[in-house]
Jmol script that loads the backbone (N, CA, C; Angstrom):
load data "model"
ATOM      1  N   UNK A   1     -57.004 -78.977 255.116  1.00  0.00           N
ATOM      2  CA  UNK A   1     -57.825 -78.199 254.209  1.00  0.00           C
ATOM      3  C   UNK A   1     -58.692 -77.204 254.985  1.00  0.00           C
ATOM      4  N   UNK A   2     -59.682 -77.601 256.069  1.00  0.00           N
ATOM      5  CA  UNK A   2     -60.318 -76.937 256.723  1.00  0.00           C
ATOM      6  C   UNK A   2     -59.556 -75.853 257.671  1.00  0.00           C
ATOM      7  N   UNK A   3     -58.146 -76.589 258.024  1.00  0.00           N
ATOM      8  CA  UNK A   3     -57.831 -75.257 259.013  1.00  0.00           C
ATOM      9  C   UNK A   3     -56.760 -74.408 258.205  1.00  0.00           C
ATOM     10  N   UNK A   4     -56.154 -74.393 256.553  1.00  0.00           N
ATOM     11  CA  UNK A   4     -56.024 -73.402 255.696  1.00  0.00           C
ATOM     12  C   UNK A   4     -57.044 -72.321 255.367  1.00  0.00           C
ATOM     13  N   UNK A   5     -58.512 -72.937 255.395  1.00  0.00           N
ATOM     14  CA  UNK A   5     -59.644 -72.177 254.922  1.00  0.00           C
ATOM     15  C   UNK A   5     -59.836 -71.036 256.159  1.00  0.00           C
ATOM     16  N   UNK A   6     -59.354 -71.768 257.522  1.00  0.00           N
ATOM     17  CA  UNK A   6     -59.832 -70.733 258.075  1.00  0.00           C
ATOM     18  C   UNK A   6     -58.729 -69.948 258.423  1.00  0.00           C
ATOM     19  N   UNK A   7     -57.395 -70.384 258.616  1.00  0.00           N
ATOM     20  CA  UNK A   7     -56.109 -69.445 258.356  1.00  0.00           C
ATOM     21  C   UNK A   7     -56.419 -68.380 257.474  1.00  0.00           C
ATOM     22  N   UNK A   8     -57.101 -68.669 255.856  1.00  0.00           N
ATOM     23  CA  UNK A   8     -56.621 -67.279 255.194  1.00  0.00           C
ATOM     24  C   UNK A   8     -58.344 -66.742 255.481  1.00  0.00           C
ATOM     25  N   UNK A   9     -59.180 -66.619 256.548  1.00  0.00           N
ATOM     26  CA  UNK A   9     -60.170 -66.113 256.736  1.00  0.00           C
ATOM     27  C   UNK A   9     -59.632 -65.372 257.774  1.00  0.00           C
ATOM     28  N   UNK A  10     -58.560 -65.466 258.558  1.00  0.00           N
ATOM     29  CA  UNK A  10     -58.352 -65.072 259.716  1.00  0.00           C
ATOM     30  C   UNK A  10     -57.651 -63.591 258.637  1.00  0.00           C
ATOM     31  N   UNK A  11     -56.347 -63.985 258.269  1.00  0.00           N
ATOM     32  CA  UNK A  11     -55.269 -63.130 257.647  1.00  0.00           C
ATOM     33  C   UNK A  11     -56.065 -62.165 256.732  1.00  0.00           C
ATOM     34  N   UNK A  12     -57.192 -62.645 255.985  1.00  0.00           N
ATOM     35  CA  UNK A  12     -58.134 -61.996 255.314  1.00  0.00           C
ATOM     36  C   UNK A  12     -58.342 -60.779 256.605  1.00  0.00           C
ATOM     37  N   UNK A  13     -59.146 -61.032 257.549  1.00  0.00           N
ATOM     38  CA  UNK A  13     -59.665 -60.283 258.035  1.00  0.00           C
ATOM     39  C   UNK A  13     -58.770 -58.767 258.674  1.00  0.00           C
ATOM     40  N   UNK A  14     -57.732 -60.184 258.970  1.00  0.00           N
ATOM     41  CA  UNK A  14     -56.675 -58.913 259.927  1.00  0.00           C
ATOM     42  C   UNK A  14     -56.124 -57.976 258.654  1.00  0.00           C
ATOM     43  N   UNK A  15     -56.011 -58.265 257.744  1.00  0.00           N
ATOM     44  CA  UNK A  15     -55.889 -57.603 256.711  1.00  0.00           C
ATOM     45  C   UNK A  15     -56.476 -55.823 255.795  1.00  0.00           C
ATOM     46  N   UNK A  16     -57.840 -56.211 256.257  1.00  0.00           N
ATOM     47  CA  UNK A  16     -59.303 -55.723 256.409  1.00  0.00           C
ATOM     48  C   UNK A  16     -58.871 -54.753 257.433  1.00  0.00           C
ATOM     49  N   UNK A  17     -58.335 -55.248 259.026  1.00  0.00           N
ATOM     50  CA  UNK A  17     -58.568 -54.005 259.821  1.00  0.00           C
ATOM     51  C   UNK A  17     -57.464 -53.322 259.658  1.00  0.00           C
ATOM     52  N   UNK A  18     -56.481 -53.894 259.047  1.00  0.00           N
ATOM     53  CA  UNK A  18     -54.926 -52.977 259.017  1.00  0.00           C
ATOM     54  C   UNK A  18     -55.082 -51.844 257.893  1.00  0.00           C
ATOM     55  N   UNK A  19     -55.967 -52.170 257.111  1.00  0.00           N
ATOM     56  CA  UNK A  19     -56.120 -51.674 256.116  1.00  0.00           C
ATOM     57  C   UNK A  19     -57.150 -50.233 256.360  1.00  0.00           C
ATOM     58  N   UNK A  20     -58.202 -49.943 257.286  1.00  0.00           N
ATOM     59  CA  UNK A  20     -58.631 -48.773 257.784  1.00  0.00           C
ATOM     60  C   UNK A  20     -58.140 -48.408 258.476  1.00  0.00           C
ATOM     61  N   UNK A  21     -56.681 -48.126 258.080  1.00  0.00           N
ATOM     62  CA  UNK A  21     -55.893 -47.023 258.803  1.00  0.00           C
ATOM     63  C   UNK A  21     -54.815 -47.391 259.687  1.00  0.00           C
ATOM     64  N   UNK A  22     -54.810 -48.194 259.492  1.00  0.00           N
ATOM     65  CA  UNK A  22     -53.211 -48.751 260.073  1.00  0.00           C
ATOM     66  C   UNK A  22     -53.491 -49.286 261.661  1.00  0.00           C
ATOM     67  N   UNK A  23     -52.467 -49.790 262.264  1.00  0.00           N
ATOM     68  CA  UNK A  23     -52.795 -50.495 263.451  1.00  0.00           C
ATOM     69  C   UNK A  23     -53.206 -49.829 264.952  1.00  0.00           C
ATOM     70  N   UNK A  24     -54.425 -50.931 265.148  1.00  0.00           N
ATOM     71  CA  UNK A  24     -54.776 -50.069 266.088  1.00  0.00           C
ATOM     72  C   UNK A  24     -54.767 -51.004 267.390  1.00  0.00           C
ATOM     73  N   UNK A  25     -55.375 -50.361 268.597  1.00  0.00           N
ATOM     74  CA  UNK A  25     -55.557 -50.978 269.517  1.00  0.00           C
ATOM     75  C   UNK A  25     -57.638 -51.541 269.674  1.00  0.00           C
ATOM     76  N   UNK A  26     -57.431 -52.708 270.380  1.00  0.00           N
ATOM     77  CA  UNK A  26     -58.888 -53.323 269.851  1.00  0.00           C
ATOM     78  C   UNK A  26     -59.204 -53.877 271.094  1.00  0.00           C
ATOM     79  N   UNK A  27     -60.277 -53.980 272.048  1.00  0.00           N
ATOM     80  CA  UNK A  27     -60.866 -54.108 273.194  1.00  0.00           C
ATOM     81  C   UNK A  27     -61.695 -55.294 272.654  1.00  0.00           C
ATOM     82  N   UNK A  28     -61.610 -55.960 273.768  1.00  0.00           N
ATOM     83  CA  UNK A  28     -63.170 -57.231 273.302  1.00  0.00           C
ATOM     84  C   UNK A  28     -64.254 -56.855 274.108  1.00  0.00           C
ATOM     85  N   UNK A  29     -65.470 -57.801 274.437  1.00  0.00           N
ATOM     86  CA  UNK A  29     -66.586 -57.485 275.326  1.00  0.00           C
ATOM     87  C   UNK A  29     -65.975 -57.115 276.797  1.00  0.00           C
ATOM     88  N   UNK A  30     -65.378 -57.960 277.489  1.00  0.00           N
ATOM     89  CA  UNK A  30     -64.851 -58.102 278.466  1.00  0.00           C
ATOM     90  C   UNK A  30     -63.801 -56.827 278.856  1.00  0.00           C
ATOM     91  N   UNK A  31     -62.951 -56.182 278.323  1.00  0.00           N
ATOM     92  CA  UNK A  31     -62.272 -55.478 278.362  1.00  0.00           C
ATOM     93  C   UNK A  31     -63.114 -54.257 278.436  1.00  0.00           C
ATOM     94  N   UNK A  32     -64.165 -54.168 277.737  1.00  0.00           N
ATOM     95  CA  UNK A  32     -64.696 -53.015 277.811  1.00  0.00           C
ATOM     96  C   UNK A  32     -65.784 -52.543 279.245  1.00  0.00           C
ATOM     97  N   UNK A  33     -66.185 -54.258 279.852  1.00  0.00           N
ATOM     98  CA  UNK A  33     -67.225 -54.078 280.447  1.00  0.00           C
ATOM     99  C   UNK A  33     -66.292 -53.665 281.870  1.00  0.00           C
ATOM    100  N   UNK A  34     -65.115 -53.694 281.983  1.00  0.00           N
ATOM    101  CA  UNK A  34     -64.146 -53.511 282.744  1.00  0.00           C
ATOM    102  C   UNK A  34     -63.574 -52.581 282.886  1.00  0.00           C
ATOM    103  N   UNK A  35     -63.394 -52.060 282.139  1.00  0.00           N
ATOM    104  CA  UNK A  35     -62.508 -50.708 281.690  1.00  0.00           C
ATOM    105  C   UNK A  35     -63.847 -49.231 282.217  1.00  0.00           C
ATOM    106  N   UNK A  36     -65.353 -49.553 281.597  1.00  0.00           N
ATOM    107  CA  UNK A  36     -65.681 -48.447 281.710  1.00  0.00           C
ATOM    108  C   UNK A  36     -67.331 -48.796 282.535  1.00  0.00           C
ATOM    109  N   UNK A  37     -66.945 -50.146 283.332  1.00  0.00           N
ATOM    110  CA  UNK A  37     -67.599 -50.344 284.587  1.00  0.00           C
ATOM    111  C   UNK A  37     -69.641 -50.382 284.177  1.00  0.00           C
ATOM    112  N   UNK A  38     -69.704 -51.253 283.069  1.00  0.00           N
ATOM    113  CA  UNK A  38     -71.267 -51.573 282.436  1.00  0.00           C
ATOM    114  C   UNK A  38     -71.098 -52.541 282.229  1.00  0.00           C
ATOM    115  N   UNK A  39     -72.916 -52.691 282.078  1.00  0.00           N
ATOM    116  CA  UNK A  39     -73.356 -54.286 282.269  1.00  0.00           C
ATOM    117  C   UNK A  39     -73.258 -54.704 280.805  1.00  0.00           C
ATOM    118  N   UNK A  40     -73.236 -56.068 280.734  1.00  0.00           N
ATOM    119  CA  UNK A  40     -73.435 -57.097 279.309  1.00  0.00           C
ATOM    120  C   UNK A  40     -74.971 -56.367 278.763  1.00  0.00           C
ATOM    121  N   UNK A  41     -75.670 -56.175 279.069  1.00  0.00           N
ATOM    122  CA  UNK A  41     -76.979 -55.266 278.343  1.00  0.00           C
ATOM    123  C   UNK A  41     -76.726 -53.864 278.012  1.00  0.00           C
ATOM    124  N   UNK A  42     -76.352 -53.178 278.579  1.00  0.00           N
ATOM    125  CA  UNK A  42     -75.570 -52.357 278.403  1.00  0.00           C
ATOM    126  C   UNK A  42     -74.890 -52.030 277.048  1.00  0.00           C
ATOM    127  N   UNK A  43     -73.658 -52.960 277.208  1.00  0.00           N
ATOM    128  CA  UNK A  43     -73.072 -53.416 276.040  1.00  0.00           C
ATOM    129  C   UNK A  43     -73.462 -53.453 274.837  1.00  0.00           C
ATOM    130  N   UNK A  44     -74.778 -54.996 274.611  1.00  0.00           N
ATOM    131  CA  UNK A  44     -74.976 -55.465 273.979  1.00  0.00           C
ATOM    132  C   UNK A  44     -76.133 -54.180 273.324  1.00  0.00           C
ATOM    133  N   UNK A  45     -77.031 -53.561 274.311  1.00  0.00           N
ATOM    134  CA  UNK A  45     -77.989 -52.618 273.717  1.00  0.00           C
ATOM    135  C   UNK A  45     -76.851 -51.312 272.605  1.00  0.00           C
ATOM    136  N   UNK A  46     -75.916 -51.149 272.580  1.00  0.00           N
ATOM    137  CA  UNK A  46     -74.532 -49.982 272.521  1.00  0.00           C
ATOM    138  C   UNK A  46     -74.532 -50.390 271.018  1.00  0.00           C
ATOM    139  N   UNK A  47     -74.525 -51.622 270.788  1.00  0.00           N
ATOM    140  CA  UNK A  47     -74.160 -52.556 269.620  1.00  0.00           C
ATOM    141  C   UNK A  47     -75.385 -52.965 268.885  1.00  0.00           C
ATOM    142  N   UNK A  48     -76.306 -52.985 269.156  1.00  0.00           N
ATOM    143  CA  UNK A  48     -77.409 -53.246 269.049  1.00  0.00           C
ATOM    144  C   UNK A  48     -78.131 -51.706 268.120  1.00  0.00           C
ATOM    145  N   UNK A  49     -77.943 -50.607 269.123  1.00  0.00           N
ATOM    146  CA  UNK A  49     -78.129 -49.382 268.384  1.00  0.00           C
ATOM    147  C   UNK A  49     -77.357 -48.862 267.427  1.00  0.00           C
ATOM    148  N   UNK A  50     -76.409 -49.811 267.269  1.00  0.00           N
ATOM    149  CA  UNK A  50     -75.055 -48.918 266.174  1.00  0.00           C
ATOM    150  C   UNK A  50     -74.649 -47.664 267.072  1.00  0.00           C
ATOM    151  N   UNK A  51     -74.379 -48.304 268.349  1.00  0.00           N
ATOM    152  CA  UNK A  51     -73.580 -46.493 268.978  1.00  0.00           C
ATOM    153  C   UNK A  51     -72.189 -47.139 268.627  1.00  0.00           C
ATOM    154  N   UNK A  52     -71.940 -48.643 269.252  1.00  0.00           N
ATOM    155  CA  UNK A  52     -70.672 -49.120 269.230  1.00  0.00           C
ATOM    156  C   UNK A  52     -70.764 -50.349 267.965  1.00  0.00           C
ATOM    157  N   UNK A  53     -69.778 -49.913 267.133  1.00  0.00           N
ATOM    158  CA  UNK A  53     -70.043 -50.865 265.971  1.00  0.00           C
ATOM    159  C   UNK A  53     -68.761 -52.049 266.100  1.00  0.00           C
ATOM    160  N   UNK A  54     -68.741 -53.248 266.287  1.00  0.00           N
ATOM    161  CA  UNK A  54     -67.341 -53.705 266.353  1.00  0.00           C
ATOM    162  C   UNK A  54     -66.988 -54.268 265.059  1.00  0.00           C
ATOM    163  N   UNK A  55     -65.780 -55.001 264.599  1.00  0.00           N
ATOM    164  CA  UNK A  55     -65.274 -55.752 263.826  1.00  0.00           C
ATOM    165  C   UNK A  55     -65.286 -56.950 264.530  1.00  0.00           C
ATOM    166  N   UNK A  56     -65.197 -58.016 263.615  1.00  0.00           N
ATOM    167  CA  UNK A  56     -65.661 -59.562 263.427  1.00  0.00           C
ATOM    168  C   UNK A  56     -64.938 -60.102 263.236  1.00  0.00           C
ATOM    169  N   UNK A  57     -64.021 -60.957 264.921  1.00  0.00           N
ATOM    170  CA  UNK A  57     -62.835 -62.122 263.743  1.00  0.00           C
ATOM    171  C   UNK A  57     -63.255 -63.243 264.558  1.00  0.00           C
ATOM    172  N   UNK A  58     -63.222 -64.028 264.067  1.00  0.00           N
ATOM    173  CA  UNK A  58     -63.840 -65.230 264.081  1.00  0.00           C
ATOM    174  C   UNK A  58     -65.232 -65.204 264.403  1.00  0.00           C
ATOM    175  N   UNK A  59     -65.547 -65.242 266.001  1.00  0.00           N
ATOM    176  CA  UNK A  59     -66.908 -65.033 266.721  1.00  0.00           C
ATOM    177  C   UNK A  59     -66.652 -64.028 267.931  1.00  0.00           C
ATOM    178  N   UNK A  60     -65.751 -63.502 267.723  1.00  0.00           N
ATOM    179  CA  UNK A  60     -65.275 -62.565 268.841  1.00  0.00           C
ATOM    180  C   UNK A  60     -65.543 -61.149 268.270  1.00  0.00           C
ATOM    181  N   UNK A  61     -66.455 -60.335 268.554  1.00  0.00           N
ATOM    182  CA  UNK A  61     -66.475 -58.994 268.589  1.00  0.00           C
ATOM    183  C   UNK A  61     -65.283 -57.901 269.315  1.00  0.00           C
ATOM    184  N   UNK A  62     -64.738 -57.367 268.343  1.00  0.00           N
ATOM    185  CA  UNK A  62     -63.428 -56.176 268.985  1.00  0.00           C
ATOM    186  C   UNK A  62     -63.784 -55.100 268.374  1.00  0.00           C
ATOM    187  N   UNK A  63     -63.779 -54.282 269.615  1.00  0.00           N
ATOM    188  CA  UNK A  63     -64.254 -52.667 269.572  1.00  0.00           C
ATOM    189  C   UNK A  63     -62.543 -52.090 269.532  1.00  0.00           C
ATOM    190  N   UNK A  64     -62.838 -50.716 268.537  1.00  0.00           N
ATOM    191  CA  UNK A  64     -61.591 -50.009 268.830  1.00  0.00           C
ATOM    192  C   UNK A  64     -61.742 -48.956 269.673  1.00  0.00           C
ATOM    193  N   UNK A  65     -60.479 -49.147 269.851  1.00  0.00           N
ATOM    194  CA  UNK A  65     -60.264 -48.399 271.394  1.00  0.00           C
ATOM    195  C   UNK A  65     -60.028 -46.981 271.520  1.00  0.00           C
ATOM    196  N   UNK A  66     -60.414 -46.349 270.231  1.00  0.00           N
ATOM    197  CA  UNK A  66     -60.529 -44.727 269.796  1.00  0.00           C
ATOM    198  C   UNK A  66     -62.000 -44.369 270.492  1.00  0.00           C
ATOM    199  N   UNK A  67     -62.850 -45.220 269.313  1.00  0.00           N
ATOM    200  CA  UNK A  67     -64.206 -45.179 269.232  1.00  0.00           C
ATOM    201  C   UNK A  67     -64.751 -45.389 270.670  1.00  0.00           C
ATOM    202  N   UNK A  68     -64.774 -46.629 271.367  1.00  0.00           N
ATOM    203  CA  UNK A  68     -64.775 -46.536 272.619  1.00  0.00           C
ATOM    204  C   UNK A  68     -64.951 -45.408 273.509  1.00  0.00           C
ATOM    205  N   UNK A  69     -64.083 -44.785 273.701  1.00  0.00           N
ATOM    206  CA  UNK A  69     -63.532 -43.942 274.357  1.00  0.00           C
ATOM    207  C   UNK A  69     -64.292 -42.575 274.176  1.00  0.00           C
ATOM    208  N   UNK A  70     -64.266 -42.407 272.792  1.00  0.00           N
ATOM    209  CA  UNK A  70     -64.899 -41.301 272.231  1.00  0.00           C
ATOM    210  C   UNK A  70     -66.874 -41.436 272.654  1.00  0.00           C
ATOM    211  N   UNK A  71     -66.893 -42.566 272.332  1.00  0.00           N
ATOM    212  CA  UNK A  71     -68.696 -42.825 272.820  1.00  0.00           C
ATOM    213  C   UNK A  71     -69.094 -42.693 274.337  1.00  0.00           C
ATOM    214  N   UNK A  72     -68.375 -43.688 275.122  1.00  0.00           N
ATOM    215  CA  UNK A  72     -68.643 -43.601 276.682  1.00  0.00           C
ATOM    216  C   UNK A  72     -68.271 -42.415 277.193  1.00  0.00           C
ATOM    217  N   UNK A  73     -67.375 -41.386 276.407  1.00  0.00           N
ATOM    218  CA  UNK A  73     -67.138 -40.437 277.362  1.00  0.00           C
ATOM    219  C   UNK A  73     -68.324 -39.250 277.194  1.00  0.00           C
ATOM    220  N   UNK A  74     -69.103 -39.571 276.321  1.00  0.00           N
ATOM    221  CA  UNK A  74     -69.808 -38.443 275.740  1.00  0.00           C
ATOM    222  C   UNK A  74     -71.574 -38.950 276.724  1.00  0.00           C
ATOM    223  N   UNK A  75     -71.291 -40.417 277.285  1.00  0.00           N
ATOM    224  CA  UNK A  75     -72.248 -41.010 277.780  1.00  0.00           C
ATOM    225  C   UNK A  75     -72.187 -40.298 279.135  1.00  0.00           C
ATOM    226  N   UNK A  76     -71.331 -40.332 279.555  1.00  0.00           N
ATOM    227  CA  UNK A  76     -71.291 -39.911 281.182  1.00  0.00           C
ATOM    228  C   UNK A  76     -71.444 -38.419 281.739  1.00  0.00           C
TER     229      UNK A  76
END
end "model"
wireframe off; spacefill off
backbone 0.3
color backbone group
């Protein structure tokens, strides 16, 4: 029962992101702090200000990898 509830919370969601626009590519914390060489404060302040807004699946924050790109490059 409990792990149906969270199956169609999952499919719900992925649902949700397929649905703004079709499939994309999606970075987590880690990927990003890697990719464009900043700290976890950093990060977290990015998200914090609404520069970087992520989507929510489970407890994992995923940034898309448009947006990303488009923000840090305008940072540097």
């Amino acid at each position: 029962m409990e792990l149906e509830r969270g199956q169609m919370r999952i499919q719900q969601t992925l649902d949700m992101l397929l649905e703004r626009g079709g499939p994309k590519k999606w970075l987590d914390s880690c990927d990003i702090k890697q990719m464009f060489h900043i700290s976890k404060s950093t990060l977290y302040r990015l998200k914090k200000d609404r520069i970087l807004i992520p989507e929510t699946l489970g407890r994992k924050d995923l940034y898309d990898t448009e947006d990303v790109q488009k923000v840090l490059s305008k940072k540097k």
